[in-house]
C-alpha positions as CSV (number, residue, x, y, z in Angstrom):
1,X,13.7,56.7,90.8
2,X,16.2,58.0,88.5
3,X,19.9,57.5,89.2
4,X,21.8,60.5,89.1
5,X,23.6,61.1,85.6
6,X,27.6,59.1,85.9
7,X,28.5,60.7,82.6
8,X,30.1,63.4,84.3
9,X,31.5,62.0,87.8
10,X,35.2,62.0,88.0
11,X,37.2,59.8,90.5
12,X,38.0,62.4,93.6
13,X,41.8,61.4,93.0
14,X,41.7,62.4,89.3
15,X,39.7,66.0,90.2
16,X,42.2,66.9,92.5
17,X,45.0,66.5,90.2
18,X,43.4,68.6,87.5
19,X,43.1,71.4,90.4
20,X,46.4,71.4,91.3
21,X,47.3,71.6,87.6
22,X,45.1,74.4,86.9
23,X,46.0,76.5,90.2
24,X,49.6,75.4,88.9
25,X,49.3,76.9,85.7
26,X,47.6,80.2,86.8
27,X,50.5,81.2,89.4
28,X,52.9,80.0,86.5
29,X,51.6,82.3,84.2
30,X,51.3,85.4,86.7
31,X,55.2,84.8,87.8
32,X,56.2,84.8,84.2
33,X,54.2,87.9,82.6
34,X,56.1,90.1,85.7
35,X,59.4,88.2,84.9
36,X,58.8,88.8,81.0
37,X,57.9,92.5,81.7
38,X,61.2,92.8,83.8
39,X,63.1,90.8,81.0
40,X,62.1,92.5,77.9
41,X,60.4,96.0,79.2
42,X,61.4,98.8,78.4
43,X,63.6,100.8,81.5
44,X,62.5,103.9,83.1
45,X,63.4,106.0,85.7
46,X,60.5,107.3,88.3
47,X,61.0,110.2,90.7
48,X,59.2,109.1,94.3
49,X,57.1,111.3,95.4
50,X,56.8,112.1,99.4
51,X,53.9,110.4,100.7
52,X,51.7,111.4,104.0
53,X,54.1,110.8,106.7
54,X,51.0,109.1,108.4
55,X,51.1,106.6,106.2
56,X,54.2,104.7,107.3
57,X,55.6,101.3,106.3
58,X,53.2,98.8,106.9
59,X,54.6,95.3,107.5
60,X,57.1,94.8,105.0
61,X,56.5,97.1,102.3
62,X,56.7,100.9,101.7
63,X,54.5,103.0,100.0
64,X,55.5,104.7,97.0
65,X,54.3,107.6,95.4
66,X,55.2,109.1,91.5
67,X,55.2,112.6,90.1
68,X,53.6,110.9,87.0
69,X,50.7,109.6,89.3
70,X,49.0,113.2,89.1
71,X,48.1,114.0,85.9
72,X,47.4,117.3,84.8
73,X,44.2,118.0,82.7
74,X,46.6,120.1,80.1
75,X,48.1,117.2,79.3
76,X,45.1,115.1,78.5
77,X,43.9,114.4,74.5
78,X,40.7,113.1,72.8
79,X,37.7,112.4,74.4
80,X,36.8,112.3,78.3
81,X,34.3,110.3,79.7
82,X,30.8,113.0,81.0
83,X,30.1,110.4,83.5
84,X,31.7,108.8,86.7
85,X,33.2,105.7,86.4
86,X,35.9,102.7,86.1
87,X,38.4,103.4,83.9
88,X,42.0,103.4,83.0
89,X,44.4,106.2,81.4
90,X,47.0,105.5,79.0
91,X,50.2,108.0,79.8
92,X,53.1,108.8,77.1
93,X,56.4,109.0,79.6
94,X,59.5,110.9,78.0
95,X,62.8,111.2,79.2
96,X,64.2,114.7,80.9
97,X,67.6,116.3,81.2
98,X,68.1,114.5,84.2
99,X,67.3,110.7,83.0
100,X,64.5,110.8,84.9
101,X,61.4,109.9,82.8
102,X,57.4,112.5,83.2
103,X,54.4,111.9,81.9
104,X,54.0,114.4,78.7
105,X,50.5,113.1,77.5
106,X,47.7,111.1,78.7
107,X,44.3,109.7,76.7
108,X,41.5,107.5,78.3
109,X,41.9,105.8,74.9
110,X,45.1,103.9,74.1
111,X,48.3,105.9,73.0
112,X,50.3,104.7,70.0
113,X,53.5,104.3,70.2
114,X,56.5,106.7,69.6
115,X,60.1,107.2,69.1
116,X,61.8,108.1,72.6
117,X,58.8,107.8,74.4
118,X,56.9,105.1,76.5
119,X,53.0,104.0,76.9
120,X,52.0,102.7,80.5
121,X,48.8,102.2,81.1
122,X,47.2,103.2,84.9
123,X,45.7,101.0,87.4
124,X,41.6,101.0,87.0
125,X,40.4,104.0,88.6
126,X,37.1,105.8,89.4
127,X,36.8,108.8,87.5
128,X,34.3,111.8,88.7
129,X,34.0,114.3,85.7
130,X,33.3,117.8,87.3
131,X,29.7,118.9,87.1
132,X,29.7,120.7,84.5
133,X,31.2,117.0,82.4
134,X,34.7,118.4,82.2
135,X,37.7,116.9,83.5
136,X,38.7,117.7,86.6
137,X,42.3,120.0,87.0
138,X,44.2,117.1,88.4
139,X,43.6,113.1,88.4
140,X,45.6,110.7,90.6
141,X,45.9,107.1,89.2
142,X,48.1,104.2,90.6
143,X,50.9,102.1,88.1
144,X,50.6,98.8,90.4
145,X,53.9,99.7,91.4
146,X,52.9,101.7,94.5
147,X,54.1,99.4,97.1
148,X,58.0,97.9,97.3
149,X,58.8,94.9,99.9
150,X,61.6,94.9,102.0
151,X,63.9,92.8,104.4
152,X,61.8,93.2,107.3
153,X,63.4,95.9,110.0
154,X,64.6,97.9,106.5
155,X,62.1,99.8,105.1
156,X,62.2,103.1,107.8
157,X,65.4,104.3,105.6
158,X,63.7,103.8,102.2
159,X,60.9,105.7,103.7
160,X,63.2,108.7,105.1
161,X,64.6,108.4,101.8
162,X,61.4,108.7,100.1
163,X,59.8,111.3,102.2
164,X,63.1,113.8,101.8
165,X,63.0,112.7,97.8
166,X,66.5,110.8,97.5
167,X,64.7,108.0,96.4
168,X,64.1,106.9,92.8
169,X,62.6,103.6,91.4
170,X,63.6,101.7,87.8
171,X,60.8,100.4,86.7
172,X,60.1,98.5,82.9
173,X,57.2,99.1,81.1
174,X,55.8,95.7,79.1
175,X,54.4,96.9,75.6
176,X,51.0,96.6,76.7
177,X,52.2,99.3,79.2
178,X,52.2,97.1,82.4
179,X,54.8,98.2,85.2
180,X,56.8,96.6,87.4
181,X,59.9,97.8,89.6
182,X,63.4,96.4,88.7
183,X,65.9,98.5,90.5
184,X,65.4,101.2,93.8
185,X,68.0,103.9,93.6
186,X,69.1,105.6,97.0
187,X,70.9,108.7,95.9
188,X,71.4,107.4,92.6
189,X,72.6,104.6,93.5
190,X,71.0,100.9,93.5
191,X,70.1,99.6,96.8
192,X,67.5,97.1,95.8
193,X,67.4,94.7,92.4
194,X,64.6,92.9,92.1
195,X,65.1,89.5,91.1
196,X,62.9,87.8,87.6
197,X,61.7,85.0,90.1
């Protein structure tokens, strides 16, 4: 009878220290790329958008909702996918009158970069091209920044504030066009910071 191979055994004490260095390391990196992104991003200013009044704060969060999370087919260049899908849409955000930032292009391939403008990149989303192969009139895509913790007992005024549209996030955009939320505005005026840790 063959003994089983010792080469690769490891002393249990030994394996669990290289797991805990590993799971370590992964968490390390995740809380740094958002607090890099928050760091170094660049700052925009999102509109909320009212969301189904159904849909009320769950637990400690509250669900946020972007004018720039509809995106028009006029606004969409180069080639569309004919069939349904995963993928991702890269949006060009410019800056209006009113500092508040709209999405001016959008590409299913990535964007280059311009003067006064900014590149985020959407959430993975299925995509249905009409029958016909064409885009459809509208597409809805997600930033990752649809949801906003809160002290718990606090969120029913962000979401009043939300639904009557007095409510505007700061978000930074990474230059791989990654999004996170810095600042929420009430009025115009800061009522959350988020912290880089």
């Amino acid at each position: 009878m063959n003994k089983p191979n010792s080469l690769f055994r490891m002393p249990p004490m030994l394996a669990a220290v290289l797991a805990a260095l590993v799971q370590t390391a992964v968490l390390g990196y995740m809380v740094e790329t958002r607090a890099s992104i928050l760091r170094i991003g660049t700052e925009v200013r999102l509109k909320t958008a009212p969301v189904d009044p159904r849909d009320l704060l769950r637990g400690d969060y509250v669900t946020l909702g972007y004018q720039i999370s509809t995106i028009d087919k006029s606004i969409i260049t180069g080639e569309a996918p004919v069939v349904s899908g995963l993928q991702t849409l890269w949006v060009r955000l410019v800056p209006g009158a009113d500092g508040l930032w709209t999405a001016s292009q959008a590409s299913f391939a990535p964007l280059t970069q311009q003067e006064g403008s900014v590149v985020a990149r959407t959430s993975p989303f299925e995509y249905y091209p009409g029958l016909d192969g064409q885009v459809p009139d509208t597409i809805s895509v997600a930033y990752g920044i649809e949801r906003y913790y809160v002290p718990e007992g606090e969120g029913r005024v962000l979401e009043e504030a939300r639904n009557a549209q007095a409510l505007e996030v700061a978000a930074r955009v990474s230059t791989a066009g990654r999004m996170q939320i810095r600042q929420i505005l009430l009025d115009g005026e800061p009522a959350y910071d988020e912290p880089l840790y």
